[in-house]
C-alpha positions as CSV (number, residue, x, y, z in Angstrom):
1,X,122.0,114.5,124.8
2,X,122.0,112.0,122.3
3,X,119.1,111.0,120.3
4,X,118.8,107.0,119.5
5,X,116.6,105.1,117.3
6,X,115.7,102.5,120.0
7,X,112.3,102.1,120.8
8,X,111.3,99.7,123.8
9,X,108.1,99.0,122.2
10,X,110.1,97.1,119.3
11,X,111.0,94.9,121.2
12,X,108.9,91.4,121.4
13,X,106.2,92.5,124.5
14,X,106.4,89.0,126.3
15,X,110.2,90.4,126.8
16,X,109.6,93.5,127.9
17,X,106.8,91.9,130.4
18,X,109.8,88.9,131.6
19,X,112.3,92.0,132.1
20,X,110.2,94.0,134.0
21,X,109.1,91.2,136.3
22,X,112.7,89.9,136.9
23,X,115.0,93.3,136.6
24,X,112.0,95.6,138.6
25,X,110.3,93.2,140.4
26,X,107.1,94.2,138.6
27,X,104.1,92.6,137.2
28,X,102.4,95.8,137.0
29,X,99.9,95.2,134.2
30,X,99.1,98.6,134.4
31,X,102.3,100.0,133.3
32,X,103.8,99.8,130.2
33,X,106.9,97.7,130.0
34,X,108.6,99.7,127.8
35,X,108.4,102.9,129.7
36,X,109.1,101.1,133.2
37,X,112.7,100.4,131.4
38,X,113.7,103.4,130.1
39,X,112.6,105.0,133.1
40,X,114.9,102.7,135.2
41,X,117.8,102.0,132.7
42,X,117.4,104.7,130.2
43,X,116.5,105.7,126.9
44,X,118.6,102.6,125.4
45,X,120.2,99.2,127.1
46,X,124.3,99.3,127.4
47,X,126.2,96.2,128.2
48,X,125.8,96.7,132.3
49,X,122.0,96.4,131.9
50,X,123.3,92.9,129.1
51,X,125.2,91.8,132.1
52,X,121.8,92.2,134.7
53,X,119.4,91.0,132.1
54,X,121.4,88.2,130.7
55,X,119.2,85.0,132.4
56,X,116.1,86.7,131.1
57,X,117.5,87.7,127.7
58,X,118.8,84.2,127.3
59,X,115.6,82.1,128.5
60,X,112.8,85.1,127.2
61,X,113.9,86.2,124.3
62,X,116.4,84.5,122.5
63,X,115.5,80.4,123.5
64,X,112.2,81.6,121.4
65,X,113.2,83.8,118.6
66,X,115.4,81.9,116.4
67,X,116.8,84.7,114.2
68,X,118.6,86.5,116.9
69,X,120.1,83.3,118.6
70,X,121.3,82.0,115.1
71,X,122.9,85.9,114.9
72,X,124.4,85.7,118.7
73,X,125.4,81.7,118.7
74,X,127.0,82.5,115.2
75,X,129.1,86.2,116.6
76,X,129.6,84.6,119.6
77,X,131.8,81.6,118.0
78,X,133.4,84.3,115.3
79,X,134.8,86.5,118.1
80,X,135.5,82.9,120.3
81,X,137.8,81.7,116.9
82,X,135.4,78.4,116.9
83,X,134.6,76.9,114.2
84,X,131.4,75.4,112.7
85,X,127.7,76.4,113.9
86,X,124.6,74.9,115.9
87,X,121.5,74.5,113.6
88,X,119.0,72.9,116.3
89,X,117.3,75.1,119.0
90,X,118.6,72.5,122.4
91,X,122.3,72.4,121.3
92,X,122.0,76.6,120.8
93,X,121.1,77.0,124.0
94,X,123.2,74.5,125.6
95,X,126.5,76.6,124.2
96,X,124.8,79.6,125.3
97,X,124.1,78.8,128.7
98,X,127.2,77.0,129.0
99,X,129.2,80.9,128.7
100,X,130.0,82.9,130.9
101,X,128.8,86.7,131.1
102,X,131.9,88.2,129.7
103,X,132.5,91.1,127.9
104,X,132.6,89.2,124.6
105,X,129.2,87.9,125.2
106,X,127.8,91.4,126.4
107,X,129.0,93.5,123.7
108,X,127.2,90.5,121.0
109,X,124.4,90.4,122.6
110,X,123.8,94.0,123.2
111,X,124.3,94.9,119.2
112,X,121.8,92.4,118.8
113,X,119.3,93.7,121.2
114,X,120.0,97.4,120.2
115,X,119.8,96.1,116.3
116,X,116.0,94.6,116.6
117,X,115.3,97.8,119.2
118,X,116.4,100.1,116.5
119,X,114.2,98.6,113.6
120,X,111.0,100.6,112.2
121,X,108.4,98.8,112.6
122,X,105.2,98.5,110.0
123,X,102.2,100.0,111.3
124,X,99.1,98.4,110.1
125,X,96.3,100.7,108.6
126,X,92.8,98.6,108.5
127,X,90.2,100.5,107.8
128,X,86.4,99.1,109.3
129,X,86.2,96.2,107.1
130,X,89.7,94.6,108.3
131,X,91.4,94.7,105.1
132,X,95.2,96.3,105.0
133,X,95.3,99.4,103.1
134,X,97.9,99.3,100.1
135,X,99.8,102.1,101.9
136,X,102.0,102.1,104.8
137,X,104.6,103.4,106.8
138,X,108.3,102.0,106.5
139,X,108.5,98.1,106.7
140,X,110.3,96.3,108.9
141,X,112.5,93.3,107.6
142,X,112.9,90.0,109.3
143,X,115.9,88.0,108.4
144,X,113.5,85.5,106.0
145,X,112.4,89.0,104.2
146,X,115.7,89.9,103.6
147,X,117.4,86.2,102.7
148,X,114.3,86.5,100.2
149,X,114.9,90.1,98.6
150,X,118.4,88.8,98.4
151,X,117.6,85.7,96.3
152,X,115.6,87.9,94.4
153,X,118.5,90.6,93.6
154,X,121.3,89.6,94.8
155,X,123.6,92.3,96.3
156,X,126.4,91.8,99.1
157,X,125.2,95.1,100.8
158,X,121.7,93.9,100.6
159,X,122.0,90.5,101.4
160,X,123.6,91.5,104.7
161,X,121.2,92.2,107.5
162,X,122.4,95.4,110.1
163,X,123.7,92.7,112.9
164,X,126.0,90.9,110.9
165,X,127.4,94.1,109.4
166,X,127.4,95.5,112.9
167,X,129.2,92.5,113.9
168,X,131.8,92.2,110.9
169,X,132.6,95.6,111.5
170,X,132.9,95.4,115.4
171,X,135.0,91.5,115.0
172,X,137.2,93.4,112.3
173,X,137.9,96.7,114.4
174,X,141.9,96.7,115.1
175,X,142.7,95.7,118.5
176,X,145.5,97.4,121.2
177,X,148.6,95.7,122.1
178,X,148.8,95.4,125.6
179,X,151.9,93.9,125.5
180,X,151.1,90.6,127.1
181,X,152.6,87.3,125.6
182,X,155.1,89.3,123.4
């Protein structure tokens, strides 16, 4: 069996609440999100659970967190050959609701999701007085962290974040002839 870095839990918890309520048909404040999905799609999302969770992922997650839609507006019109780029939040979401749920769309927004579910994140020590302790475990990066380590030392491996490697690597992959149009 294989063993995969996602983690639920790194995911934002008001999207793991929306999923369960509109995928499971469960409010269940009792139960933890996180486990209620893995116990019902597994230990990590494919693109069938992208193509069931789209609405929710779309309106839940990615209308609110600015980083990922910048990452899945920005694949989206590299694998769609269209040129240029959305910077404000109402004409984003107006091209992404405007798509269909394709394959395209699925596979882009299912590195994404797998991409922040397979980050480390930070666990905060504070000891009784509420102050961080200078030592932790690994840190996670957010794409500001990393635009700033990158201004800072300036590295094309380093100034690339996982997605758009994951991305450039999956838009760059050599595709089959199936004969058509030829």
């Amino acid at each position: 069996m294989p063993r995969y870095r996602f983690k639920g839990t790194n995911l934002p918890q008001s999207l793991l609440k929306a999923l369960c309520r509109d995928l499971l048909d469960a409010d269940n404040h009792d139960q933890d999100p996180a486990a209620a999905l893995h116990a019902n799609y597994g230990a990590r999302p494919n693109q069938e659970f992208i193509r069931e969770a789209w609405p929710t992922l779309l309106e839940s997650w990615l209308r609110i967190t600015k980083d990922s839609r910048d990452g899945v507006e920005e694949a989206l019109r590299q694998v769609r050959g269209e040129n240029g780029s959305l910077k404000r939040r109402e004409a984003q979401m107006k091209y992404l609701r405007g798509l269909r749920n394709s394959k395209n769309l699925r596979r882009v927004v299912w590195q994404e999701l797998v991409a922040i579910g397979e980050i480390e994140r930070q666990r905060e020590h504070r000891p009784e007085g509420g102050a961080r302790k200078g030592r932790s475990s690994p840190v996670v990066d957010s794409h500001a962290q990393r635009k700033q380590r990158a201004t800072r030392h300036p590295s094309p491996v380093a100034s690339q974040s996982p997605r758009t490697q994951a991305v450039e690597k999956a838009s760059n992959r050599p595709r089959s002839r199936s004969g058509r149009g030829r």
